[in-house]
Steps between C-alpha positions, in 0.01 A plus 500: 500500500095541461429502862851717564337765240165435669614579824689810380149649336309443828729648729542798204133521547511485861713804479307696292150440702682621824594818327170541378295445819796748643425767270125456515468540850709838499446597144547890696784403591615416160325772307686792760110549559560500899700389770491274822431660803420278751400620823673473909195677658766752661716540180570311201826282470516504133451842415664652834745219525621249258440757182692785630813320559479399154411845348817596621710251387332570148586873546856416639616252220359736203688793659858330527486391841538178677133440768692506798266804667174679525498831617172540516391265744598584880740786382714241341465109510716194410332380172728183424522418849094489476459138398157534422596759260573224261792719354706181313182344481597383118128585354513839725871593369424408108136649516484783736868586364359532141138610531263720641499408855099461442540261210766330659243417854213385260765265316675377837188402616381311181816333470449375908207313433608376189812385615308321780211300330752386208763375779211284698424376135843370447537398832162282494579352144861419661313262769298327279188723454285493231451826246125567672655428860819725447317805315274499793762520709680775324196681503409448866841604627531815236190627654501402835368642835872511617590654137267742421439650855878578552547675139524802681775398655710463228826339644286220666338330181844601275633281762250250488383525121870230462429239773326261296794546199731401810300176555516412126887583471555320795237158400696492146851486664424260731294264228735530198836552675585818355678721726473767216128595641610521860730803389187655309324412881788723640400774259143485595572499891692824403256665353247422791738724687604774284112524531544690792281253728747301720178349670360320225877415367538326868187306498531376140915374597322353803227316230799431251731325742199251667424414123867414363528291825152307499516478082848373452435213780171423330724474138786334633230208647350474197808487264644240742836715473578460857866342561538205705571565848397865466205668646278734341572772713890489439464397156315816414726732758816387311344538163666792236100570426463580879798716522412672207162567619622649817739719311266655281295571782786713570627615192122642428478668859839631375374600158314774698787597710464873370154457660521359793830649622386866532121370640691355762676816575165662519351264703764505776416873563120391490309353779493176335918464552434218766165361332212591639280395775249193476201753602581695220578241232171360588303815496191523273496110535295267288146485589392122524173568333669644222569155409108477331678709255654219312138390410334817466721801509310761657312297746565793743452770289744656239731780591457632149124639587573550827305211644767295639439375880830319547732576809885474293537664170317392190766477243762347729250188585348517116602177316221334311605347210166405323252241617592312209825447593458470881243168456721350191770541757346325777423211219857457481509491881216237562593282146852541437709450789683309402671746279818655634460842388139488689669378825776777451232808367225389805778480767625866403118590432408430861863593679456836317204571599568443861757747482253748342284439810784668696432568895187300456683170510846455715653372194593827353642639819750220511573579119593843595726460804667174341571513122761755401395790311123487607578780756524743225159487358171562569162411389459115521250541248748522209494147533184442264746553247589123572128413556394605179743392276469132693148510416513591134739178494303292619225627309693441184553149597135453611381588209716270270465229761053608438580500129686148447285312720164662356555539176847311365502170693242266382438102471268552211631612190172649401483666828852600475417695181189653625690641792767635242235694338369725809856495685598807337184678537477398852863636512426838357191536717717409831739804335228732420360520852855544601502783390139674512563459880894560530342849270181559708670504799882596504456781292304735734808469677723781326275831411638609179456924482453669167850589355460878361325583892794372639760615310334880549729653787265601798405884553767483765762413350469744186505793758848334680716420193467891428744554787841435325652579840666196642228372803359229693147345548280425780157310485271556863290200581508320128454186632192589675335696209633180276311269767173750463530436137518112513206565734260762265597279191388211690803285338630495166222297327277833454606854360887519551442892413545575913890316442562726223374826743711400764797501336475873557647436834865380349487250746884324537634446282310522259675851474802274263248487239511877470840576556451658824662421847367440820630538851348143607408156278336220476745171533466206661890455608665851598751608726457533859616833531251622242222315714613683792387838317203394241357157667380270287213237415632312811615758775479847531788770532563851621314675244143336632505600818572905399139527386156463635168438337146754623227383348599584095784715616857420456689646771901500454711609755819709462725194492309360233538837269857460608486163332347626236781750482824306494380248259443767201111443534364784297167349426217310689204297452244443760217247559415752768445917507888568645474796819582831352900567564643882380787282328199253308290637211162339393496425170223374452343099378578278274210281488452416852825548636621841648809650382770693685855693409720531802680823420742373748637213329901536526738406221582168401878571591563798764846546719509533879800623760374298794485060576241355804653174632308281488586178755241231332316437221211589809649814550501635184160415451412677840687785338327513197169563733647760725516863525901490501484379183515779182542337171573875369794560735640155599506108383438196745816285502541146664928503353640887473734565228881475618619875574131621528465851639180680496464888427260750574354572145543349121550725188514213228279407196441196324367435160360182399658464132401106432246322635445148387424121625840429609693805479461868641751725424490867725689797474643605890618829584549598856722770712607268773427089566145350453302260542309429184171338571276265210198391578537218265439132671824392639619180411820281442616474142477927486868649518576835477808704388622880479681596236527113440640409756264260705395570832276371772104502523337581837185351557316797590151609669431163535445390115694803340892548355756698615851616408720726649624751220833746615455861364590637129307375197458123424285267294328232707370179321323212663506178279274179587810291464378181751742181503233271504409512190840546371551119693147374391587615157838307454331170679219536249719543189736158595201333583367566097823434436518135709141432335627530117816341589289173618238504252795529254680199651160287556409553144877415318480180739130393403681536104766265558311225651257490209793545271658222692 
């Protein structure tokens, strides 16, 4: 009962100094005093990313409606279907639902580390590690290279924050028998993917299903509970442990059905539908002289003062995890062997970070053609997720292995209580230096900005939210003046007043955060079709090759104003001086960046008498760059409407009399048949009805909607209505349901056999 109480107290404690170390690291971040804003050189995926998504979810849930879609990324985008959104995410849903979106990033954040140094702590107690060894370890993986230098990409570590909790569920059902904590496992593998980061949910199954293997053999040999005439292998393949393993497996990946149901709609219409190539998976690879980083992290310079000389990307080959930790881990290495969990942790330690290596070794090449699944991802990198937490393992074991043999195990009783005496103190130093470094190092890795300068809308965007007309947004060249700020600020580590400047620029989509819409985005999974027009990070589209670049001159040509045009683009910032146009008026900077108003922007919704044919998803886009083409007069077509006949002229109006997330309502009134045109992203899920009764949706102009409307008055409504989720939604409800029904039937069984 004494050590029981004991053991309570420490781990209570344990708790408690995790928090603490948590909170004094980002005491901004718990005070509101700033915010995270971690840097991408060209843009930043936190602030024009990950937070956006969740702004609008925030905004969405407090105003009555479900996050199913941003309007003001891309003229419309699929905000579920955006996994990395982290819509279900529970923390995301509870928080962001409830709080200010701003309070609710700080507190996600916090919670992520947290959640990740007190699961390693569990994890390494589980295994046998002492209090010094397993607080080390907590520590270590809380504040991690992997950890900290991915916060900005908040689906990754809300994915990876659980892995170690999944280790511990998965040790204490195998050790003690009780299936009970392989259904709390299940829960856990959910959550890692309602996180939104199917990446980090794949390679922690992967990790998972090598462990439950490899750990049950290793129990079964030595609880001698193999049956005669049985072989391991079978024995634990016919086992109900095994099967229920597997199941929950399942059962969690269906947990997040609601999830990953409509990101796999969205992914068939990206260019990731079959995977992706091994040249681009492998882009950015791992530079082999990175690897000096697990001794000394910025042996080639740190990206955060701009002195990094590295050939891949800093954060995605950034996983020191203290030097403390890396040389207690290589004790357990070189003087434990013999332990299992050091065989298991070393093996995955060294496999892993072959596979981080990438193109550099053939190993990872075979990986990617071979394993199912591995098509799908890229960056080989994410793979120092494994490394680290291996080494923080093993570190926790080193440590109590360093402890025990130093300082516990003695021949001489006298020397045996001498030892006693400085153990803890040695134990507290080996913790203390932990940390100074972990806190030395890891921290310059997220520049926090001061909270009231951030919070202060830029210049620009007072002067835009005075138009109450309904409009679209267009940033010029913000990538480039966000790479000349990386460059002037020379990193993050300095002033971070040139960040808060260049916000000026709106740069996508950052425009969420002020309740304005944009024509293009910033996402890392989008639709083809919406490629084709905008480009993205990874190819370029229609709209780049309509413009030219003279010295600081913009120079747009007529199809790009025509672009400009159709998509309700009222407004325009530039990195560049834009060429005078009659149509364009100056007016004037913001900061650095130029600003335009393109008197003529057309209406969100407009009618047209006259359909081009398109044959191919080509020739509409060959279309949308020709002189045939007048987005005033006619609509580009690849399926006509049934009955179509085109007129000479249009006398129609239509009045946009709702206008929200997932529902736009419009008033129609026209003297013959129409074609009513929305410049709204197209995108299955939308349906549209007149006068309620449902009709179909022409994908139009490439990325738009169209529906043919017969004369007279009518009310037109559009409704984001998508099946998807309706499916994932019902899977993800009976899976909840399944999960209480077996907890309910584990626990009412564990309560007869003791009452037996």
């Amino acid at each position: 009962m004494m050590i029981e109480r004991y053991i309570k107290k420490e781990t209570i404690f344990a708790f408690v100094l995790i928090c603490l170390l948590v909170m004094t690291a980002f005491w901004q971040l718990i005070t509101m005093n700033g915010f995270i804003i971690t840097d991408d050189i060209f843009t930043s995926d936190i602030m024009n990313e990950g937070f956006p998504y969740r702004f609008s979810m925030s905004e969405s849930i407090k105003a009555g409606h479900l996050p199913l879609w941003v309007p003001e990324i891309y003229s419309g985008f699929p905000l579920l279907a955006r996994a990395e959104a982290g819509i279900v995410y529970p923390f995301n849903l509870i928080l962001f639902g409830l709080l200010s979106p701003w309070v609710a990033l700080n507190l996600v954040l916090l919670l992520t580390i947290i959640t990740a140094g007190i699961s390693t702590y569990l994890y390494a107690k589980e295994i046998g590690a002492s209090f010094a060894g397993a607080l080390v370890a907590g520590i270590a993986f809380g504040f991690s290279g992997y950890l900290l230098s991915h916060l900005k990409h908040l689906s990754n570590v809300n994915a990876a924050c659980w892995l170690p909790l999944g280790l511990y569920l998965i040790e204490r059902a195998i050790k003690s028998n009780d299936n009970r904590k392989l259904l709390l496992f299940g829960i856990v593998f959910g959550f890692q993917h309602l996180s939104g980061h199917t990446q980090i949910a794949y390679y922690s199954g992967v990790l998972y299903i090598f462990y439950f293997i490899f750990r049950s053999l290793a129990v079964q040999k030595t609880q001698k509970v193999l049956l005669s005439g049985t072989s391991k292998i079978k024995q634990l393949a016919l086992s109900k442990q095994s099967w229920l393993f597997i199941g929950m497996l399942a059962l969690g990946s269906l947990i997040a059905a609601i999830q990953l149901i409509p990101t796999y709609e969205l992914v068939s219409l990206s260019q990731r539908s079959r995977g992706v190539t091994f040249d681009y998976a492998s882009n950015y690879a791992y530079d082999p002289k990175n690897l000096g980083m697990f001794i000394y992290p910025y042996i080639n310079g740190d990206i955060g003062d701009g002195t990094y000389t590295g050939n891949s990307i800093f954060w995605e080959d950034y996983g020191y995890v203290g030097i403390v930790a890396l040389i207690f881990a290589l004790h357990a290495i070189f003087r434990n062997w013999k332990n299992w969990f050091v065989k298991f942790f070393t093996i995955s330690g060294v496999v892993s970070i072959i596979l981080v290596l990438g193109p550099n070794t053939p190993v990872y090449e075979f990986v990617f053609n071979y394993v199912p699944g591995m098509k799908f991802f890229r960056f080989p990198t994410r793979f120092l997720l494994i490394t680290d937490l291996s080494l923080v393992v093993l570190a926790s074991i080193g440590i109590s292995h360093f402890v025990e043999y130093y300082f516990i195990k003695s021949k001489s009783e006298k020397h045996k209580i001498s030892k006693i005496i400085i153990r803890h103190p040695v134990e507290i130093l080996i913790i203390v230096i932990c940390v100074v470094d972990l806190f030395y190092f890891q921290l310059r890795q997220n520049p926090i900005v001061d909270a009231d300068k951030w919070l202060t809308a830029p210049k620009s965007v007072e002067y835009l939210i005075r138009d109450s007309s309904l409009y679209r947004y267009f940033s010029v060249g913000a990538n480039q003046a966000h790479i000349k700020t990386f460059q002037q600020a020379r990193g993050w580590e300095g002033d971070l007043q040139p960040f808060i400047d260049q916000r000026e620029y709106i740069q996508p989509s950052s425009n969420v955060l002020y309740g304005i819409s944009a024509a293009n985005g910033y996402a890392n999974l989008t639709p083809n079709y919406i490629v084709d027009i905008w480009g993205d990070q990874n190819r370029t589209g229609i709209l780049n090759k309509t413009a030219s670049i003279d010295g600081d001159i913009f120079k747009p040509s007529p199809i790009f104003w025509r672009l400009m045009d159709m998509y309700n683009v009222k407004y325009l910032s530039s990195f560049w001086r834009i060429e005078p146009n009659p149509n364009v008026e100056d007016i004037g900077k913001f900061g650095e960046a130029f600003f335009y108003k393109n008197n003529g922007s057309m209406p969100r919704v407009y009618l047209v008498c006259k359909a081009i044919k398109a044959q191919s998803e080509e020739h509409a886009l060959q279309l949308i760059a020709s002189n045939q083409f007048n987005p005033r007069q006619n609509v580009i077509l690849i399926e006509l409407p049934a009955g179509y006949l085109p007129a000479d002229s249009i006398n129609g109006t239509v009045d946009i009399i709702k206008y929200s997330p997932n529902e736009v309502i419009m008033k129609v009134s026209a003297s013959q048949d129409v074609l009513l045109v929305f410049s709204d992203s197209y995108y299955p899920g939308w349906k549209a009805y007149i006068d309620d009764s449902e009709t179909k949706i022409y994908r139009a102009n490439v990325t738009q909607r169209s529906v043919a409307i017969p004369k007279g008055d009518h009310l037109v409504k559009f409704v984001f209505e998508p099946q998807t989720v309706q499916v994932g939604f019902w899977i993800t409800a009976s899976s909840v349901i399944l999960f209480g029904f077996l907890f309910y039937q584990m626990n009412r069984k564990r309560k007869n056999e003791k009452n037996a």
